[in-house]
C-alpha positions in Angstrom: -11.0 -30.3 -19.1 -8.2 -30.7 -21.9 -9.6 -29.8 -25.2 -12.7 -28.7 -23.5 -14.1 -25.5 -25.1 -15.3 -24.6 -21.6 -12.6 -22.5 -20.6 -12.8 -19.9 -23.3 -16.5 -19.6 -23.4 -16.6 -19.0 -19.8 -13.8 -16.7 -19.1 -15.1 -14.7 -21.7 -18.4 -14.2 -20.4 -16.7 -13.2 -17.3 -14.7 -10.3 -19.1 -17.7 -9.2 -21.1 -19.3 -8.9 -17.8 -16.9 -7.3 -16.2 -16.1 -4.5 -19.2 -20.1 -4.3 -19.3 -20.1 -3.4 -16.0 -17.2 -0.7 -16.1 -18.7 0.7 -18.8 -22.5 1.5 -17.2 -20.6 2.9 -14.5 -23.6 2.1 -12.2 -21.0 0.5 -9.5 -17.5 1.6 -9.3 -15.2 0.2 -11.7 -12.8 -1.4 -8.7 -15.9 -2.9 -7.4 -17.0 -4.5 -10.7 -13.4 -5.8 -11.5 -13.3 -7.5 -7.9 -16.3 -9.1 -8.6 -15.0 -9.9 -12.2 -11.5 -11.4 -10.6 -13.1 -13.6 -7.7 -15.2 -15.1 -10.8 -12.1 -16.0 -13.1 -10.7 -17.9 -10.4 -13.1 -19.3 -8.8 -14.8 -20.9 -11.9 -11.1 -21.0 -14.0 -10.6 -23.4 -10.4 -13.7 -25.6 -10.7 -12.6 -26.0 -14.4 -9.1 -26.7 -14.1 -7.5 -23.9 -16.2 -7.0 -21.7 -13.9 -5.5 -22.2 -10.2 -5.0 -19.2 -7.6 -1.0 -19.4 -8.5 -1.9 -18.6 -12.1 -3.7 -15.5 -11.0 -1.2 -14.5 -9.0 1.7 -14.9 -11.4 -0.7 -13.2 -13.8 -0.8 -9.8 -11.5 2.1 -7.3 -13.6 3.4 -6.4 -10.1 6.1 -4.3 -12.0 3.2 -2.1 -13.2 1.7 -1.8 -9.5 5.0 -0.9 -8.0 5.3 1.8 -10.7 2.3 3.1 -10.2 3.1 3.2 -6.3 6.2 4.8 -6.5 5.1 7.7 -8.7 2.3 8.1 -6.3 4.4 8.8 -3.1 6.3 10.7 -4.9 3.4 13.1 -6.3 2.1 13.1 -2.5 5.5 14.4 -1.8 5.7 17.1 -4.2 2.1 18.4 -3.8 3.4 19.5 -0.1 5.5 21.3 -1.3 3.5 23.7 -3.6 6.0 23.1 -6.8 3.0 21.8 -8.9 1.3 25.4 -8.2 4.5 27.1 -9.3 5.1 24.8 -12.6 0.7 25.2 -13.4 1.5 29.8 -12.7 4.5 29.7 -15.0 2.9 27.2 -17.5 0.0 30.0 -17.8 1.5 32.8 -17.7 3.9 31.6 -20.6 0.9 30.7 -22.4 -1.3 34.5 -21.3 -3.8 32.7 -19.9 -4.8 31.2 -23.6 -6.8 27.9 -23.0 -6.0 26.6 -26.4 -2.1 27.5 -26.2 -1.9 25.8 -23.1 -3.4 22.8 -24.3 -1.1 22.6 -27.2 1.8 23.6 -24.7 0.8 20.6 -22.4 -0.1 18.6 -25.2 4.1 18.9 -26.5 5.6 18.7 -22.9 3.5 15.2 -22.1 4.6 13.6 -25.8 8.1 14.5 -24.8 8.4 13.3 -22.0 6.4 10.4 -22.7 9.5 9.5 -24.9 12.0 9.1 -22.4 9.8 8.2 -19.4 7.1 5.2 -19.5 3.9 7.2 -20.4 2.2 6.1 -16.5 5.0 7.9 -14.9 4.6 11.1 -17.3 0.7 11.1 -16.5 1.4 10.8 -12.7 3.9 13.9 -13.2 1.8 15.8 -15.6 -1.6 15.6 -14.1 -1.4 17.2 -10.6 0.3 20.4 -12.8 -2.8 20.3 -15.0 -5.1 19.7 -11.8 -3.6 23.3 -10.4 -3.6 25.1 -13.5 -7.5 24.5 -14.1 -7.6 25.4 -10.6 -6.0 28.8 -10.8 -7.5 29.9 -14.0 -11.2 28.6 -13.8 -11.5 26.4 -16.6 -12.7 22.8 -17.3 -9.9 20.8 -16.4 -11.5 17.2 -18.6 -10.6 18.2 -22.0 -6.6 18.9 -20.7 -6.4 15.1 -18.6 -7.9 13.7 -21.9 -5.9 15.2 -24.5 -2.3 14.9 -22.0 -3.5 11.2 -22.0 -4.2 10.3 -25.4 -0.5 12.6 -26.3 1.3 10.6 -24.0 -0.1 7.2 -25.5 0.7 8.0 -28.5 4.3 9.5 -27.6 5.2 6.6 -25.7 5.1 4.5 -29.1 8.2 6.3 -30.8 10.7 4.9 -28.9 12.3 1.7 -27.1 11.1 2.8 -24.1 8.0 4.9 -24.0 5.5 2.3 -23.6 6.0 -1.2 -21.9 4.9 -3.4 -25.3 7.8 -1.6 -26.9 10.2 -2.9 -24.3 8.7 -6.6 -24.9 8.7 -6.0 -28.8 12.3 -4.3 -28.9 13.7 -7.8 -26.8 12.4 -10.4 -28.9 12.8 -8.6 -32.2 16.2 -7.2 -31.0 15.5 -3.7 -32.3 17.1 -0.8 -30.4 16.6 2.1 -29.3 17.9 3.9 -32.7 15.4 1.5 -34.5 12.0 2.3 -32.7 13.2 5.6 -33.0 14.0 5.7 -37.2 10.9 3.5 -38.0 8.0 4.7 -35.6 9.0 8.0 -34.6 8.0 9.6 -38.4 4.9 8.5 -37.7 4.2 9.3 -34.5 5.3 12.6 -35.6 2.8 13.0 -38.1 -0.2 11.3 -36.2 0.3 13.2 -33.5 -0.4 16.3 -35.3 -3.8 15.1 -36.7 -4.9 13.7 -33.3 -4.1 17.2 -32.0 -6.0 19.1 -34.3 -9.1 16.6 -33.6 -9.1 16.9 -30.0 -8.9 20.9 -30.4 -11.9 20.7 -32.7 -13.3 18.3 -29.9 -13.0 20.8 -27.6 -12.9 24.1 -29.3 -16.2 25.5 -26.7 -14.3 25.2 -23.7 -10.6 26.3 -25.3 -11.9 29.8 -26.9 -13.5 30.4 -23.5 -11.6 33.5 -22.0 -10.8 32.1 -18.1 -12.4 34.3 -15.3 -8.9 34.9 -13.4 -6.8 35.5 -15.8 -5.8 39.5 -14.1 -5.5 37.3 -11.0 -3.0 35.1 -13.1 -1.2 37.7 -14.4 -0.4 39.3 -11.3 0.1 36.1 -9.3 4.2 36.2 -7.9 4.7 32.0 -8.8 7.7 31.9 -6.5 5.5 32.3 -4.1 3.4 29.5 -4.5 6.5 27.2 -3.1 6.0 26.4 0.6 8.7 24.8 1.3 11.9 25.6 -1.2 14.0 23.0 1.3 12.4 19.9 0.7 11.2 20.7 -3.2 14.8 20.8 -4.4 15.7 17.9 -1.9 13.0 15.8 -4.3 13.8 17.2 -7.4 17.4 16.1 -6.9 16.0 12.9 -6.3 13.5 12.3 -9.0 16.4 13.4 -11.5 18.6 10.4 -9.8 15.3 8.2 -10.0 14.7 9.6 -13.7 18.6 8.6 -14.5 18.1 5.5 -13.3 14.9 4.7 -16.0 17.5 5.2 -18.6 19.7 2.3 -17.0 17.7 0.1 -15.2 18.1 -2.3 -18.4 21.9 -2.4 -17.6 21.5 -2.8 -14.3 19.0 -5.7 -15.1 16.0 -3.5 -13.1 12.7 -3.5 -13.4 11.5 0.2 -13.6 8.6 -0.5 -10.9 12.1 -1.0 -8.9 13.4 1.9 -10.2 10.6 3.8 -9.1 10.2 2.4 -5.3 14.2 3.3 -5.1 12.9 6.7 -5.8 10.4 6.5 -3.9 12.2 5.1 -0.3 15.1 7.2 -1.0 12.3 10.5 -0.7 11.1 9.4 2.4 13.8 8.6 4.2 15.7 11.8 3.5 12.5 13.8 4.3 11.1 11.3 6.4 7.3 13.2 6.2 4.0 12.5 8.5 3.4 9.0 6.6 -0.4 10.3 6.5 0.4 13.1 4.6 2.9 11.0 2.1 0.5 8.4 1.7 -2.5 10.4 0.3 -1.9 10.8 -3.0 -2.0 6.8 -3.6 -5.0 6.1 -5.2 -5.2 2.1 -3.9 -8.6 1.7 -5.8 -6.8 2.1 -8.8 -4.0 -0.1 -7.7 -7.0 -2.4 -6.8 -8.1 -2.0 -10.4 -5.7 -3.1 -12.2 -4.6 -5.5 -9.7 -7.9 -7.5 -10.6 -7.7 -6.9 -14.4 -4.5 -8.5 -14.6 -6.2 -11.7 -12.9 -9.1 -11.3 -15.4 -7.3 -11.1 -18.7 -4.9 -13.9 -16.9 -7.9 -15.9 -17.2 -8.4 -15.1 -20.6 -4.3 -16.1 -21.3 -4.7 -19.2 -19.3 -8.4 -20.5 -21.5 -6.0 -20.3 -24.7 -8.4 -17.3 -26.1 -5.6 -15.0 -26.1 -3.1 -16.9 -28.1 -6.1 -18.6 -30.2 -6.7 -14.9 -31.6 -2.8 -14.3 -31.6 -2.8 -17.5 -33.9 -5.6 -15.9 -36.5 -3.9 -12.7 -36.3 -0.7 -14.4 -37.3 -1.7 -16.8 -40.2 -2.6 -13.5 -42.3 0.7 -13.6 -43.4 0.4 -15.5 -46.3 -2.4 -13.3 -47.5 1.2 -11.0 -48.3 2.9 -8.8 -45.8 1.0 -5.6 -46.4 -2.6 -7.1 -45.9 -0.9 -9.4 -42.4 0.8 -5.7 -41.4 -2.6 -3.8 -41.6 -4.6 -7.2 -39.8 -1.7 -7.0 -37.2 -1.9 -3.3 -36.6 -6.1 -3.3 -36.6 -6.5 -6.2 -34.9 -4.0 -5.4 -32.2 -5.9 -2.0 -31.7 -9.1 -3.7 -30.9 -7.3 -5.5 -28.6 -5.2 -3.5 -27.0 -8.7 -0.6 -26.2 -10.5 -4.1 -24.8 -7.8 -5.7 -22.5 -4.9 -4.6 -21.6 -1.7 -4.3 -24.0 0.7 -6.5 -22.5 -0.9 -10.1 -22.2 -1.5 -9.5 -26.0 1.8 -8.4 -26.9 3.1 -11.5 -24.9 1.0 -13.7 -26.9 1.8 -12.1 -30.1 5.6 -12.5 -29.5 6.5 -16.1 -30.0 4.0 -16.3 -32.7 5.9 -13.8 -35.0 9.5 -15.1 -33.8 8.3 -18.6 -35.1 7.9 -17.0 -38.3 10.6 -14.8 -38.5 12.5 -18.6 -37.3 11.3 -20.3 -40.6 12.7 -17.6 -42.6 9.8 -15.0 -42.9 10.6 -11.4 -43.2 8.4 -10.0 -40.4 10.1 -6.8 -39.6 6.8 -4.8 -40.7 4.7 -7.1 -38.5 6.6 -6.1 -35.2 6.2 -2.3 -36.0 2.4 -2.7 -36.7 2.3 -4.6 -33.3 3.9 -1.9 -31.4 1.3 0.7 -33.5 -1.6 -1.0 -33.1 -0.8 -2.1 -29.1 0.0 1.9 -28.7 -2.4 4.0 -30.4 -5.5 1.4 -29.4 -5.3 2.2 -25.9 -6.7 5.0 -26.7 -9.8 4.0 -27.6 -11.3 3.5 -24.3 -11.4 4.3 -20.6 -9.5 1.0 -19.9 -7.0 0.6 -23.0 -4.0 2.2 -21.5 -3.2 2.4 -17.3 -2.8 6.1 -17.9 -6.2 6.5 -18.7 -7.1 5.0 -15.7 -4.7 7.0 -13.6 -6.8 10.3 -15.7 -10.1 9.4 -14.4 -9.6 8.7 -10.9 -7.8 12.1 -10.6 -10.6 13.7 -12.4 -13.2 11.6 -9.8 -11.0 13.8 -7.1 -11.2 17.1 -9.0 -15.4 16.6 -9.0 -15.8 16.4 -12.8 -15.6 13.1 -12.9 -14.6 11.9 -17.2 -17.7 9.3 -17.9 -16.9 6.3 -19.9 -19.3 8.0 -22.8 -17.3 11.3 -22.9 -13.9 9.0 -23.0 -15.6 6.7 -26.1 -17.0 9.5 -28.0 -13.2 11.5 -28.1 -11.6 8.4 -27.9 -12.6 6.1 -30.8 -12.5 8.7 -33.2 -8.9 9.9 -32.7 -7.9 6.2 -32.5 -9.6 5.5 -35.7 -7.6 8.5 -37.1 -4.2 7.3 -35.7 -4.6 4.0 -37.0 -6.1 5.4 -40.5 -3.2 7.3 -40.8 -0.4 4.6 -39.5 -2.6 2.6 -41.9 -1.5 4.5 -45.0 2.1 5.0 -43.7 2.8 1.3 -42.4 2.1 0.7 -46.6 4.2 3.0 -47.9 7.0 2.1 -45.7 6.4 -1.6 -47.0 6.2 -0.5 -50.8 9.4 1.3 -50.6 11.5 -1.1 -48.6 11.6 1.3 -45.1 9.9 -1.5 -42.9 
């Protein structure tokens, strides 16, 4: 099937298809993406682009055993009742003020999304956020999106923060102190904007006075620990396990590693009912993304990735500015359609070949990281964190609907990117990029 067109027309019906079906939410999303994978490789095997060992190679198991750590550890923590105290001393601090809470979140998530990958700071933040909607009686949707869409867009200011950066900052070789000086300015100003939006978004629900907060108020939060013993025992351990994110690129570790280190060494000091440690694991979600990385491994493997990483790239001699802007857009749409990393990957060797023949493409890689960031987003499937979000919310009983995602969604992405639009050009006009 060399040079056959085949390939690419097929696996993208398959994607379509499969996003299609995620979207109506008429069958659950794990469901439709099994479907979706079987199809890749089955027909990518009929028509010879794309074997079972592909798929499998294709499956970001560093991502999965992230994902899995984190979990235990959350499943850990909850029986311990810290997440109760941190939500009682996070609203008390804030009087019980929706809308300060939200900004108080809001800072904390962007923060720590700086210095942890922003999946870990979701899995951290969001059982915290569960217990404080809990306590105080108010809708708990508009804090998972906006703790979502902050730590997205937090992740992209530094080296670290979001797994395209990593990719980006090793074949540019940009450091930490780079990401930091170029994109953190603009994160910084960006994520103001997208803050005010997603208050005007949800303005209804964050003037609302909460029904408990007397109850709140007189609540002792020391008291909410069950089990003093074993909660410092794990914090001791997710600071070690925290530690070790910082290093795990001098120890030449993959932070998935990192994070089932943390994860083993929790359980065997506490050695818990495995039942009990287990249930915070959401496998359809593992599931999930386990699929899509076969289905957009499909896409990689037909050539369509790299044949839109090509167009993307051959902007350049339309001048740097216009190629910056295509990069940045382009990779946005991307990035809220499939997931981030296959199309950073194919972006990479691309802009080192041009950078190899003596280009200047130093603006290019910071609109990639931009665009790859602040696209995910867009929708329910552009980042893993916004995945992690819903199935929480699907446990909380307010499930958030693909619509309600889209219509918050697309709007502050369009605003990010607007605004790292007019900023990635003056950067380039005044010789900062």
């Amino acid at each position: 099937m060399a040079g056959s067109v085949w390939p690419i027309i097929v696996s993208t019906i398959i994607f379509v298809g499969t996003y299609a079906g995620i979207l109506s939410e008429r069958f659950h999303r794990t469901l439709v993406v099994i479907v979706g994978a079987i199809a890749m490789i089955a027909l990518g095997t009929w028509l010879s682009f794309y074997e079972p060992a592909q798929a499998i190679e294709a499956i970001d198991t560093n991502t999965i055993a992230l994902l899995f750590g984190m979990m235990v550890f959350v499943g850990l923590f909850r029986e311990t009742g810290l997440f109760e105290y941190l939500a009682i001393r996070s609203a008390k601090l804030a009087r019980g003020r929706p809308w300060v809470l939200f900004v108080y979140l809001g800072v904390a998530t962007t923060v720590v999304s700086m210095v942890l990958d922003n999946v870990t700071t979701v899995i951290l933040m969001i059982p915290v956020t569960m217990s404080l909607a809990d306590i105080l009686g108010i809708p708990v949707i508009p804090f998972l999106l906006g703790e979502v869409m902050m730590s997205n867009i937090g992740g992209v200011a530094t080296l670290i923060g979001d797994p395209p950066n990593i990719l980006i900052g090793s074949a540019a070789g940009l450091s930490f102190t780079d990401f930091m000086t170029h994109l953190a300015p603009i994160v910084l100003i960006t994520w103001f904007a997208v803050m005010a939006i997603l208050l005007l978004f949800f303005r209804k629900a964050l003037t609302q006075r909460p029904r408990n907060i007397e109850k709140l108020l007189a609540m002792n939060a020391r008291s909410a620990i069950t089990d003093l013993k074993t909660a410092r025992k794990l914090l001791i351990i997710l600071g070690a396990t925290i530690l070790l994110f910082f290093l795990h690129e001098t120890f030449a570790i993959e932070s998935g590693t990192v994070a089932l280190i943390g994860a083993s060494a929790a359980l065997l000091l506490i050695w818990p009912d495995p039942r009990r440690a287990l249930a915070e694991v959401h496998w359809d979600v593992l599931i999930f993304f386990i699929g899509l990385f076969v289905i957009v491994g499909g896409l990689e493997a037909a050539g369509l990735l790299n044949m839109l990483a090509r167009v993307v790239a051959s902007l350049t001699s339309h001048g740097m500015v216009f190629a910056s802007l295509a990069i940045l857009w382009a990779s946005a749409l991307m990035s809220a359609l499939v997931d981030n990393v296959p199309f950073t990957i194919a972006m990479l060797p691309i802009l080192a070949g041009i950078e190899a023949h003596g280009a200047s493409v130093g603006p290019l890689w910071w609109a990639l990281a931009l665009g790859v960031g602040f696209g995910g987003n867009a929708t329910p499937v552009g980042a893993t964190a916004n995945v992690i979000a819903i199935s929480w919310s699907e446990k909380s009983g307010t499930p958030i609907s693909s619509g309600a995602w889209i219509r918050r969604g697309l709007p502050t992405t369009l605003a990010a990117c607007t605004i790292a639009s007019v900023l990635d050009i003056l950067a380039i006009r005044v010789g900062l990029f």
